[in-house]
C-alpha positions in Angstrom: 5.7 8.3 65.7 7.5 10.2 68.2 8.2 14.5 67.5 10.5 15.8 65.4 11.7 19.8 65.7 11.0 21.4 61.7 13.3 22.2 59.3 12.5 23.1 56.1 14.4 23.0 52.6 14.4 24.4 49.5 16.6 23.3 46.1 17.6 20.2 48.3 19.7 22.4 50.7 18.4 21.8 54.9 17.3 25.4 55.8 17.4 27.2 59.1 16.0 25.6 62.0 14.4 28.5 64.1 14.3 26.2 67.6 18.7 26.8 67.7 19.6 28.5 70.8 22.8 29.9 71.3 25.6 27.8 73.2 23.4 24.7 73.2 24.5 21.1 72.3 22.6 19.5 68.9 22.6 16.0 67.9 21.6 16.7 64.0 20.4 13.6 61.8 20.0 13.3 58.5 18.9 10.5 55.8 19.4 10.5 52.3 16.4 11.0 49.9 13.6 8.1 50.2 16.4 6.3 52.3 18.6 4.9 49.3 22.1 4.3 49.8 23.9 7.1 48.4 26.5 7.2 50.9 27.2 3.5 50.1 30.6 3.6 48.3 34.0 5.2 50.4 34.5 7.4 48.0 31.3 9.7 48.6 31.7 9.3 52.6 35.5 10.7 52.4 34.1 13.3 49.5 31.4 14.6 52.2 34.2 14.5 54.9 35.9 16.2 53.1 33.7 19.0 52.5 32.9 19.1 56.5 36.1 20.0 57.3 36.7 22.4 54.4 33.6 24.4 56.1 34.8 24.2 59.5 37.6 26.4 58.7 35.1 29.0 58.1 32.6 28.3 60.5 32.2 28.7 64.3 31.2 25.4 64.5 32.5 22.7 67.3 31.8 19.4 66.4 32.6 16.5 69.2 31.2 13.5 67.5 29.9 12.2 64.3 28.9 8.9 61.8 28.7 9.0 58.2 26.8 5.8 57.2 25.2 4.4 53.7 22.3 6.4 54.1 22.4 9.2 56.5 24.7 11.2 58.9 24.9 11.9 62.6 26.9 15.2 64.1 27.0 16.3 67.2 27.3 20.1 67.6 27.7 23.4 69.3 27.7 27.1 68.2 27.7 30.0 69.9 25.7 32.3 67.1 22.6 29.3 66.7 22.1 31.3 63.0 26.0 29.2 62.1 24.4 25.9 62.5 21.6 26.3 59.7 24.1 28.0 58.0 26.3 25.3 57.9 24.5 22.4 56.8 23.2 24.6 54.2 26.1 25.2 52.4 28.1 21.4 53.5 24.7 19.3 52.0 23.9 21.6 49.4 27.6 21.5 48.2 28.4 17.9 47.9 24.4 17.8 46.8 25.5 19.5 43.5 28.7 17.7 43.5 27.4 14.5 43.5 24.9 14.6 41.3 26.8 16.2 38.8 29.3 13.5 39.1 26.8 11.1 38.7 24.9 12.9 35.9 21.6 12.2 38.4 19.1 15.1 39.1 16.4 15.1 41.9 17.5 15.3 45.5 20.0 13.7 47.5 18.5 14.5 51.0 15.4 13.9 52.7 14.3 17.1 53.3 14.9 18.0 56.3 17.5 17.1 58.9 16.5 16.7 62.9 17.8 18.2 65.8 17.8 17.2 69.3 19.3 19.4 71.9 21.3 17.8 74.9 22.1 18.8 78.0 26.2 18.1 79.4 27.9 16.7 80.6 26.1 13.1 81.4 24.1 13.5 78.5 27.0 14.7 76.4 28.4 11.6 77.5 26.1 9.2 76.3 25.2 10.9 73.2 28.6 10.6 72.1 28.6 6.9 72.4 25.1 6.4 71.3 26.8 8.0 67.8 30.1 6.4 67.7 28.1 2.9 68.3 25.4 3.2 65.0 27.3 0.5 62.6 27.7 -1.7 65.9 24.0 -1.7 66.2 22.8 -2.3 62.5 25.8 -4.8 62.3 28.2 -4.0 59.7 30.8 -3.8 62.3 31.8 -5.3 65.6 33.1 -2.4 67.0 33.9 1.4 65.7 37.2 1.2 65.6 36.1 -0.5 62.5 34.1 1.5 60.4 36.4 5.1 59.5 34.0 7.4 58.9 33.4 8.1 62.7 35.0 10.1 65.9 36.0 7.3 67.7 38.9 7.1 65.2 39.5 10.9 65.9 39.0 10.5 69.5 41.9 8.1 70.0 44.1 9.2 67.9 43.7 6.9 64.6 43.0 9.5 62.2 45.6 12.4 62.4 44.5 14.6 59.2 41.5 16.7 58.6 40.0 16.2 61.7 36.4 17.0 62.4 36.3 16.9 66.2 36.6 20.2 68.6 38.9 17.7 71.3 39.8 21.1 72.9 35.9 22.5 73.3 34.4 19.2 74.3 37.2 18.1 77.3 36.5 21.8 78.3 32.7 21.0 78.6 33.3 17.6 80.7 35.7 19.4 82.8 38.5 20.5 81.3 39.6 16.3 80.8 42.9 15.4 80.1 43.0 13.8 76.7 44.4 10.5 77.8 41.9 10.5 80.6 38.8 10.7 78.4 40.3 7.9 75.9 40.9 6.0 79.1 37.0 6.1 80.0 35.8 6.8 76.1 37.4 3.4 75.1 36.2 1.8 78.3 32.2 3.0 78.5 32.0 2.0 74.3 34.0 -1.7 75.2 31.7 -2.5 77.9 28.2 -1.3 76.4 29.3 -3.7 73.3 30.2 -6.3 75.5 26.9 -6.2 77.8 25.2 -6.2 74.3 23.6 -3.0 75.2 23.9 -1.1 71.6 20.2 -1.2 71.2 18.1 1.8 69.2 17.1 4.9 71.6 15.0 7.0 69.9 15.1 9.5 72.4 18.3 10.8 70.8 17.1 11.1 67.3 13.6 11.9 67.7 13.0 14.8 70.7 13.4 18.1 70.9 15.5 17.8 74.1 17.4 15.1 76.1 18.6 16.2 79.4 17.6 16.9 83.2 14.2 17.6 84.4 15.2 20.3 85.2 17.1 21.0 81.1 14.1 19.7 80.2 12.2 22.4 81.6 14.2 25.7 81.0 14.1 24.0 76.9 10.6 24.5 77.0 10.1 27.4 78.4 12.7 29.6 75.5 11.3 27.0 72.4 8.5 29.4 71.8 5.6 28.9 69.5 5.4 25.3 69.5 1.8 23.6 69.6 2.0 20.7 72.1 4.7 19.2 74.0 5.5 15.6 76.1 7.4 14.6 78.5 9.2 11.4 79.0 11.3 10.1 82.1 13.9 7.9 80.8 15.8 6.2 83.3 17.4 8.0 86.4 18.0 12.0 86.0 17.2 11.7 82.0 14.1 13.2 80.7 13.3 13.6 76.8 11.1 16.3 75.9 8.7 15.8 72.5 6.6 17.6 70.4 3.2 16.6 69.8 0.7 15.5 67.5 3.6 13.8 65.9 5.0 14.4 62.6 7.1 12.4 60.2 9.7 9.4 61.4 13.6 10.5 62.5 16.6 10.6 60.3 17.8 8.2 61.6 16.8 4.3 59.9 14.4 1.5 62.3 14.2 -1.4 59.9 16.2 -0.5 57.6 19.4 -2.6 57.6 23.0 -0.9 56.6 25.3 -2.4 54.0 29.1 -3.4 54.8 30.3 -1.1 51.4 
């Protein structure tokens, strides 16, 4: 299995993740307990959205993309104090955590244990994070595109979803260039239409499962300030994108292989 950065947890709440570096771009992942469907009915993916946003007005958190599915949850995000991001989870997951299972009148935990973090590199990278994200339920099939599924960004991106938005729009157009709005939907919409159409929506595990995604030369400067690591690997991609691993590896990604979603 292919190297996963730690996190650790305690009373079903993610803990810190001592690899965060300030200013840096983090794809997190994270599956629900023994991969069960908790997230299956609407009601529990608007009650966790809902939570999200609530925190965001308190935290110095940017997020630019995210998926909620049936069984685990996909953000992308930047901070500029790396101590916010552990901070955050902590409190969003071990909130609705509590909620739900009092709700439900279940005990035992709700999340796996640990959520994954990949750092990546803008503004190509940033790119095709964003619609590796925005294209999960395309790939496992529960919908044929993501305008239809409404617990992603794409629906924020282009102006479907108006009201307690997740999405920084202002931070992330500043990282790909300081974008015009209508310009990024323009290219957004076009890049997620065509990789549908050329049927390229495959699994890339790169973006759950590594430390880093970037440059070689990202790749390297990543390395060199993730101290105290034991081994790592390196893996050229395709083109300018590298992937950088830990190793021996350690337990599976967040984010589901075989495991296929449920239209709820």
């Amino acid at each position: 299995m292919r190297g996963l950065s730690r996190c650790f947890i305690l009373a079903d709440v993610p803990r810190a993740n001592r690899y965060f570096l300030p200013g840096k771009l983090y794809h997190l992942t994270h599956r629900c307990h023994d991969r069960q469907f908790l997230f299956k009915f609407a009601r529990d993916r608007n009650g966790y959205r809902q939570i999200v946003w609530e925190s965001l007005q308190r935290f110095a958190v940017e997020v630019f993309s995210y998926c909620l599915t049936s069984n685990h949850t996909h953000f992308l995000v930047r901070s500029e104090d790396p101590e916010l991001i552990s901070r955050w989870m902590q409190e969003v997951e071990g909130q609705f955590a509590q909620a739900y299972n009092r709700r439900k009148k279940r005990s035992g935990s709700f999340w796996d244990g640990r959520y994954h973090c990949t750092k990546i590199e803008p503004v190509l990278h940033l790119w095709n994070c964003m619609v590796y994200i925005e294209l999960h339920m395309v790939r496992v099939g529960v919908v044929r595109h993501p305008e239809h599924w409404a617990w992603c960004s794409y629906q924020e991106w282009m102006g479907r979803r108006l009201r307690y938005v997740l999405i920084n729009k202002r931070a992330c157009l500043g990282i790909l260039g300081n974008l015009d709005l209508s310009s990024f939907q323009e290219h957004y919409g076009h890049v997620i239409d065509e990789t549908i159409a050329q049927d390229r929506c495959r699994r890339q595990g790169e973006w759950t499962e590594s430390i880093a995604v970037g440059s070689e030369a990202f790749i390297a400067a990543i390395r060199e300030a993730t101290l105290g690591r034991r081994r790592f690997e390196t893996e050229r991609l395709s083109g300018e994108a590298w992937a950088l691993r830990e190793s021996p590896s350690v337990p599976e990604s967040a984010e589901p292989k075989n495991v296929p979603e449920k239209p709820f």
